[in-house]
N, C-alpha and C positions, 0 to 999 in steps of 0.2 A: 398771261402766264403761258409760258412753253407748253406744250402739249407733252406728255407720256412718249418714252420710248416705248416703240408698238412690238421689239421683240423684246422688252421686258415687262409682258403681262400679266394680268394678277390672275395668283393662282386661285384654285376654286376657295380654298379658306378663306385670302386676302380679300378674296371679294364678299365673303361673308361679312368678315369684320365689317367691310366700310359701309355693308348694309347696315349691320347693327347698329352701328355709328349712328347712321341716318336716322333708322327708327328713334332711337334714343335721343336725339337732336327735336323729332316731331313729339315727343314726351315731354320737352322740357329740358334735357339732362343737356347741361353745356361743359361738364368734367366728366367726359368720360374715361374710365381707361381699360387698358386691353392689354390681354397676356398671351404670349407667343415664344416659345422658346427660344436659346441664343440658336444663329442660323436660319430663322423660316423666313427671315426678311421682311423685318418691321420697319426699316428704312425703306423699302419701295411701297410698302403699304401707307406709311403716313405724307411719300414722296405723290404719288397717287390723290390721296386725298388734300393736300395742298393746291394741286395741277386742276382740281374739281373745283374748289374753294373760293380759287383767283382770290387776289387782295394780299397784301403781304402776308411775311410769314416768319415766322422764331422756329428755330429748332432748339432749345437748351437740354445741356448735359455738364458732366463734373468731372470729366478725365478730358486731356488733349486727345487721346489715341482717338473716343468716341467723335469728339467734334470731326477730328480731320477724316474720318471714316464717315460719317454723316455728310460730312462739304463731298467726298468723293462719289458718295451713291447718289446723293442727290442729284448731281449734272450728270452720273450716269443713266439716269432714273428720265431726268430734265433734262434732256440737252442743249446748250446753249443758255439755260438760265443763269441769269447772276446769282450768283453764295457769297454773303460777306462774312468776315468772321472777326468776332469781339473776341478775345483772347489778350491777356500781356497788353504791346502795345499795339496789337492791332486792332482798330476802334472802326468797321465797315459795316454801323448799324442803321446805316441811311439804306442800303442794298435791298431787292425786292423778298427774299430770301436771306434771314439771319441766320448762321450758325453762330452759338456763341456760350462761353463759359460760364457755369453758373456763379463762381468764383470773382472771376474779372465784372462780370453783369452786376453783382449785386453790390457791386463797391457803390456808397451814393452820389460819389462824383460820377461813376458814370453813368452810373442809372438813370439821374437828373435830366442825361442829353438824348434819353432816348424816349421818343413820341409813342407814346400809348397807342397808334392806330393798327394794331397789324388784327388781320383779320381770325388766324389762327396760330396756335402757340401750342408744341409739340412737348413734353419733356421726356427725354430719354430717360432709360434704367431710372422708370419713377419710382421706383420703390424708395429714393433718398428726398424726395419731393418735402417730405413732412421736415426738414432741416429748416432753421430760419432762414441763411440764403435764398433760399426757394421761396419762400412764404413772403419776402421781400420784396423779389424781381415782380413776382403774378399780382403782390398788391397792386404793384405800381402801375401792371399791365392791365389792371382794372379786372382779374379774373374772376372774381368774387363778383361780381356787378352783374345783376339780371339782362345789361345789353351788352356783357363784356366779349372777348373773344370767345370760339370754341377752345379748350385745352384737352389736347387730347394725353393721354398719359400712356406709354407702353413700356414694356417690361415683360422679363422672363420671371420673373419674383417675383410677386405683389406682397408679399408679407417683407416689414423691414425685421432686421437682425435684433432691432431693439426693443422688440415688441411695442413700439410707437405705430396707434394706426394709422391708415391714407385716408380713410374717412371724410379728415376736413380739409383734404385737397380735392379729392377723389368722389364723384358722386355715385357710381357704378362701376363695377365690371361688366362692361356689356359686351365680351366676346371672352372666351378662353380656346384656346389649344393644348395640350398635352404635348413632352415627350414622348409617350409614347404613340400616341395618333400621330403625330409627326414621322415614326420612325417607319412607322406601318403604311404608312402613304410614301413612304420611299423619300423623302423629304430634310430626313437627316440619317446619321450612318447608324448604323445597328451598334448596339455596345453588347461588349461581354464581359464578365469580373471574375476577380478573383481572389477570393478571400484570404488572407494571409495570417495565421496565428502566430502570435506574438507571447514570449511568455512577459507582458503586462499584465498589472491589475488596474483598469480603469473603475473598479466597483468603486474606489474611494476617493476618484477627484471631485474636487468641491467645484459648485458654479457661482459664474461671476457676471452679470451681464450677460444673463444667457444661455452663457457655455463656460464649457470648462476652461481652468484657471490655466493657463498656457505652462507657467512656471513648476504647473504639478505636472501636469500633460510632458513635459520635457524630460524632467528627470524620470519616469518612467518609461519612455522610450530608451532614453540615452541606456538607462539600466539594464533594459534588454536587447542594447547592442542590434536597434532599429537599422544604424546606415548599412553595418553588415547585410542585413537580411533582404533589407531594401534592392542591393547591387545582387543577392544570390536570386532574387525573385525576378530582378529585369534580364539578368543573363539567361535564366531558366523559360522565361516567358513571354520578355517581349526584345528579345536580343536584336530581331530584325524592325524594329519597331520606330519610331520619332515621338518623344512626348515630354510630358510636364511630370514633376515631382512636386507636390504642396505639402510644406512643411509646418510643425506649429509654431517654430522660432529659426530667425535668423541662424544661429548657432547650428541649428540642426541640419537646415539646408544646405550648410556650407559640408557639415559633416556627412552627409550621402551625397553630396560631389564626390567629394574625397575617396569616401567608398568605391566609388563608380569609376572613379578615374583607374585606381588602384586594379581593378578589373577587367580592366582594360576596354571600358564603356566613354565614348568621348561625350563627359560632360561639364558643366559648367553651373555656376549659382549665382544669383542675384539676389535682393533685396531695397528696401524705401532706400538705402544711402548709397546703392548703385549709382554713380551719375548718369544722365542720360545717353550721351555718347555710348559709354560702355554699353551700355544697357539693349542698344539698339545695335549694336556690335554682336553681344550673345544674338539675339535674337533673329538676328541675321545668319548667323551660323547656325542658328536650329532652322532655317528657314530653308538654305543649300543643303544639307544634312550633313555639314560638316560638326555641327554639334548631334548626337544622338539623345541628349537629353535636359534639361534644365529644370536645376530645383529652385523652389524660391519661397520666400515667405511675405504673404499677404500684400503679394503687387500681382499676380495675374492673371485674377479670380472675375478680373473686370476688366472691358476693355481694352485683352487681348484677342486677335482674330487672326488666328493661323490655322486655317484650315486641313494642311498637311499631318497635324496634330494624333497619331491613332494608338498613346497609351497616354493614361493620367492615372499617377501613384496616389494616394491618399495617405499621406502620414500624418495627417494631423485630425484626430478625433474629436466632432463636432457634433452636437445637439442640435445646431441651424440647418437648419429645410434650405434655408435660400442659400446660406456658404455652401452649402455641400451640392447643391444644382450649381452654382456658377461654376464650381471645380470641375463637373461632372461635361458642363458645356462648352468647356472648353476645347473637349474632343468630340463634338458630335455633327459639326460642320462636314457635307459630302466633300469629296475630290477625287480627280480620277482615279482608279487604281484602287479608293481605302475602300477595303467590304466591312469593314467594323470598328470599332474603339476599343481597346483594352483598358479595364477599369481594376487597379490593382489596388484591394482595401487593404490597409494593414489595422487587424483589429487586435485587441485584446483577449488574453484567454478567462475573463470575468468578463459577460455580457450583462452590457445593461439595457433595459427598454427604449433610454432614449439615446443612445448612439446612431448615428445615422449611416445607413451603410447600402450596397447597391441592395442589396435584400430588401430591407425595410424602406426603399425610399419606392421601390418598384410593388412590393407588398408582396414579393415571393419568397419561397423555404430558401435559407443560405445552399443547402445544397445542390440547389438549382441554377443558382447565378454564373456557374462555368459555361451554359449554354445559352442560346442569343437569350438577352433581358423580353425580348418580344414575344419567343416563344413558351420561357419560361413563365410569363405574364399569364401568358394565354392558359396555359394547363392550370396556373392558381385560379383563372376566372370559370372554369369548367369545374372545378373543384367546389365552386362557394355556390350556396343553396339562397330561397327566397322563398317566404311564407305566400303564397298566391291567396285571393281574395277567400278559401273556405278552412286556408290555414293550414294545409296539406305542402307537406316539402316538396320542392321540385327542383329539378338539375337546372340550372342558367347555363346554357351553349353560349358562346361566341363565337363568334365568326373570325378567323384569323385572317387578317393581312399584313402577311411579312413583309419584311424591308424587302426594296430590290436595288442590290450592287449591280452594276454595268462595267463590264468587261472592258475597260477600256487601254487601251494598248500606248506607252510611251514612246514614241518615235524620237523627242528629244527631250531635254528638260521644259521648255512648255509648249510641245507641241503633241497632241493627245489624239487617236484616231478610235473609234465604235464602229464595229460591223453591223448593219441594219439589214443584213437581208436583199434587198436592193440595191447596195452598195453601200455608203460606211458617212459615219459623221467626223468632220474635225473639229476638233480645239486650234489656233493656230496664232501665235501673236502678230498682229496689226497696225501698224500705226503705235500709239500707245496706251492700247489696249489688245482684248481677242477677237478673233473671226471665230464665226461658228460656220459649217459648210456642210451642205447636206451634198456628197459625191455620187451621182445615181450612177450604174453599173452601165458602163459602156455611153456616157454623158455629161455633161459639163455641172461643174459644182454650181450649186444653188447656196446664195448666201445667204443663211438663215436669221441671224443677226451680228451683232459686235457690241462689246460690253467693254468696262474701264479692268476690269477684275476677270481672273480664268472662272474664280467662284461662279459670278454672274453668270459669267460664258455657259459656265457646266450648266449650271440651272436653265438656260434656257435651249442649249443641248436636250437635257434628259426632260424636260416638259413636253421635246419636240419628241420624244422616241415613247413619250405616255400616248400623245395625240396618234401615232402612227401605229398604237396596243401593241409596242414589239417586246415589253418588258421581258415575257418569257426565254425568246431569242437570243439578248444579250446579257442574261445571267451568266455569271462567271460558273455554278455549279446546272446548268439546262442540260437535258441527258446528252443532248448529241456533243455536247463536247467530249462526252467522258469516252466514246465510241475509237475504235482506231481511226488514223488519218486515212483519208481515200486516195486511190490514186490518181485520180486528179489533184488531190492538192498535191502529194509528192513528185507529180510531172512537175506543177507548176514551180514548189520550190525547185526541182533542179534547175529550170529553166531558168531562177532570178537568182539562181548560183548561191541559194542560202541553205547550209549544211542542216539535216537534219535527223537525228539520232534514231536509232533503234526505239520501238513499244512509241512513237509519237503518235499523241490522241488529236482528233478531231479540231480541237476544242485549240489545242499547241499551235498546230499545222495553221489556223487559221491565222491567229495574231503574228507569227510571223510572215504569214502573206501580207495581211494588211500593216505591218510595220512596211516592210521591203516597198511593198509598192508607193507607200507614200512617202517614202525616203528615196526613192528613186524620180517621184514626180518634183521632190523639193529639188533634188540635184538638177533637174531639165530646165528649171525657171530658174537656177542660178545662170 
C-alpha cells in the first residue's frame, strides 16, 4: 500500500480517532463507527487507516458526488494508489482500493463478481447503513462474521431521520467530535444566525415520519409571503454573501429565486428533476460567484462540498437533529478569506419545543445567536450549575477557545497569500492541484506541501501556522491591525506604486503590501 501523503498529516483529533479505532479493534469491536463533523476530514482519516491496514480496501457510499470526492481525496491522501470505481457501468472492483456505489454494488449480478477478501470496508455518511442495500453488500462481504473485515462506519449524523437504529450494523461509537470543539480548534468556520419572524403558525402542523407534513409546512410559509422576506432578509444581511436557500418544497424554492432575482440578488433554483448537466451548470455559477445564491429542495443537504459556501437560509422547518446539521454543514468548511457562516433561521411566530433552530441545536437563548455560536455557547456554559459531591451549587467555568479566521489576502482567484511574521504563506495552483509556500523574509520559498484541492491546500496551510503559534498574528481582528499604518509601510506602498487612502490602518497597509508583492513576484516568473 502507498504510504500517506507526509504534508497531509493527521491532526491531533484524527489521530485520536484511529487510536480508538485500535483500542476497540484489541476489545473485540470489528464495527466501529465514528462521528466527525462535515469538513474535519473523515476521508484522510479512514484514508490513513487503510495506508496502516494494507490489504484491500472498499470505500461505500450513496451519492456520485460522495464517491468521486472519496476517489479524489483518497489519491490525494495516497498518492499514486489505484481507486477503482463501481458505479453505472463502471465495474473496477478487482483495484486494490474500491470506491464504489452502494446502489450499483448491491445489484446481485454484480455483487455475485466481487470476491469477499478485502481487508477493510469504509462506509460513508453511515447513518443510511441500516437500509437493505447496505445490509446486502456487508452480508456478502462477510461483515457480520467474527473473522470478517474491520467496517469502519463515519459520519457527521449518527442518528437516521427515520428513527431506524445503527445498532445492528454498528457496534460502537468509539470516537466523537462536535461542531463546536471543531469550531474552537479553528477547524471549521465560526457560524453566526439569525433568527427571522415569520408571521407563521407552526403550533399546528401535524408530523409525518418524523417531521412535519411538508404540504402543511408550505402553505403556511407561502401564506406569509416567506420568498418576500427571504430576499428582504438576504439583501439586509447577507448581500455581500455566497450561499444556499433550503426550502421545504420544490415550489417554494423556485419561489424565493424568483424573489431574489426580482431584488436584484443573482440567483437560481434546483431540485430531484434538475438534470445533471444543468445542475452542475448552477453549481458552477455559485462556484465563480456568478450565481449569489441557490435555493433548492432536498438535493444538497448531502453530498455537496463548496467550501466558498458562508450563508445558509433555512426555510424549511424541521424536528430532525440530523437534517437540520447537514443544512447547517454545509456552510462551515474553512476558505481563505471566510471569518464565518451566516445562519439565516426563518421561524415562526408560535414556537414549538421541537423546532430545531440555531438556538436549540447550539443549547443557547435565541437572543444570543446574532453573535459568534461559540461565544454565545460559551456564556450558556458559564451560566449552567452542577450539584458537587455535598450538593452545594457551584458555577461551571469553561475555558473558551474561539475560532481563529486567518487573514488571508486574494492575489487572484486561486492564488491566496498569509503574512506570518517572517515572511508570508501561499496558496498557489500547481500542476493540477496547489502549492502551499512557506516565503521567509529576504529568502527562497520553502515548499510546504501540494494537495489536489485548495481546501486541502488551506488545511495544511493553517496546521503549518498552528505549528509555528502564529494564530494571534494573523487574526484578521489582532490589535496591531486596527493601529494606523507606519511609515514604513506607506514608504513601501509608494515605492510599489500602490495608492493608498487617507485613515489606512495597519492591518490595510499590510495586505496590500503582501498582495503587491506577490503579484509582482508572479509577473517576474512570467
Amino acid at each position: 500500500m502507498t504510504a500517506p501523503n507526509a504534508t497531509l498529516a493527521l491532526r491531533p483529533y484524527q489521530r485520536e480517532a484511529l487510536e480508538r479505532i485500535r483500542e476497540a479493534q484489541a476489545r473485540g469491536i470489528r464495527r466501529p463507527l465514528v462521528q466527525m463533523p462535515t469538513g474535519t476530514g473523515k476521508t484522510v482519516l479512514f484514508s490513513h487507516l487503510i495506508a496502516q491496514r494494507g490489504g484491500r480496501s472498499l470505500v461505500l457510499a450513496h451519492r456520485d458526488e460522495l464517491l468521486d470526492q472519496a476517489a479524489q481525496k483518497l489519491r490525494a491522501v495516497l498518492p499514486g494508489a489505484r481507486v477503482g470505481k463501481v458505479k453505472a457501468e463502471k465495474d473496477e472492483h478487482g483495484a486494490p482500493i474500491v470506491v464504489a456505489s452502494v446502489q450499483t454494488l448491491s445489484r446481485p449480478a454484480r455483487l455475485a463478481r466481487v470476491v469477499p477478501d478485502f481487508t477493510t470496508v469504509v462506509v460513508d455518511e453511515a447513518h443510511h447503513a441500516a437500509a437493505e442495500s447496505y445490509r446486502r453488500v456487508l452480508g456478502h462481504l462477510r461483515a457480520f462474521e467474527p473473522d470478517g473485515p474491520l467496517v469502519l462506519g463515519v459520519t457527521a449524523t449518527p442518528a437516521r431521520g427515520d428513527g431506524q437504529g445503527l445498532d445492528g450494523i454498528f457496534e460502537e461509537i468509539v470516537f466523537e467530535a462536535g461542531i463546536l470543539e471543531m469550531i474552537r480548534g479553528g477547524f471549521l468556520s465560526d457560524l453566526r444566525a439569525k433568527q427571522i419572524q415569520l408571521e407563521a403558525d407552526f403550533g399546528g402542523l401535524h408530523v409525518r415520519r418524523g417531521d412535519f407534513v411538508e404540504a402543511e409546512v408550505e402553505r403556511e410559509l407561502l401564506a406569509a409571503d416567506a420568498p418576500a422576506h427571504v430576499a428582504e432578509a438576504w439583501l439586509e444581511h447577507g448581500k455581500d454573501r455566497r450561499g444556499l436557500i433550503f426550502a421545504t418544497t420544490v415550489r417554494l424554492a423556485h419561489a424565493i429565486a424568483e424573489e431574489l432575482l426580482e431584488a436584484g440578488i443573482a440567483a437560481e433554483a434546483l431540485d430531484g428533476t434538475t438534470p445533471q448537466e444543468e445542475r452542475r451548470a448552477i453549481l458552477g455559477r455559485l462556484r465563480t460567484g456568478e450565481t449569489a445564491a441557490v435555493a433548492n429542495c432536498a438535493v444538497l443537504t448531502e453530498g455537496f462540498d463548496e467550501p466558498t459556501i458562508d450563508c445558509v437560509a433555512i426555510v424549511r422547518p424541521t424536528r430532525s437533529r440530523l437534517l437540520y446539521q447537514q443544512m447547517i454543514g454545509r456552510g462551515t468548511r474553512r476558505w481563505p478569506g471566510k471569518f464565518n457562516c451566516l445562519l439565516l433561521d426563518f421561524v415562526g411566530a408560535t414556537s414549538r419545543h421541537d423546532l430545531l433552530t440555531a438556538a436549540t441545536l447550539f443549547g443557547v437563548e435565541p437572543r444570543d445567536v446574532e453573535r459568534s455560536l461559540v461565544d454565545a455557547a460559551a456564556v450558556q456554559e458559564r451560566l449552567e450549575l452542577r450539584r458537587d459531591a455535598l450538593g452545594r451549587l457551584v458555577a461551571r467555568d469553561v475555558e473558551l477557545f474561539r475560532s481563529v479566521p486567518m487573514a488571508w489576502v486574494r492575489v487572484s482567484p486561486e492564488h491566496f497569500v498569509l503574512g506570518v511574521g517572517d515572511g508570508h504563506l501561499e496558496l498557489r495552483p500547481r500542476g493540477e492541484g496547489f502549492a502551499v509556500l512557506h516565503r521567509h523574509r529576504g529568502g527562497e520559498a520553502e515548499l510546504m506541501g501540494a494537495a489536489g484541492t485548495l481546501e486541502l491546500a488551506l488545511g495544511i496551510a493553517e496546521d503549518h501556522v498552528r505549528g509555528l503559534r502564529a494564530e494571534t498574528l494573523v487574526r484578521p481582528d489582532a490589535p496591531w491591525r486596527a493601529k494606523p499604518a507606519t511609515e514604513k509601510q506607506l514608504s513601501a506602498l509608494r515605492r510599489l506604486r500602490v495608492p493608498a487612502g487617507a485613515g489606512l490602518t495597519a492591518g490595510e497597509a499590510s495586505e496590500l503590501l503582501t498582495a503587491a508583492v506577490a503579484r509582482l513576484r508572479r509577473e517576474r516568473r512570467r
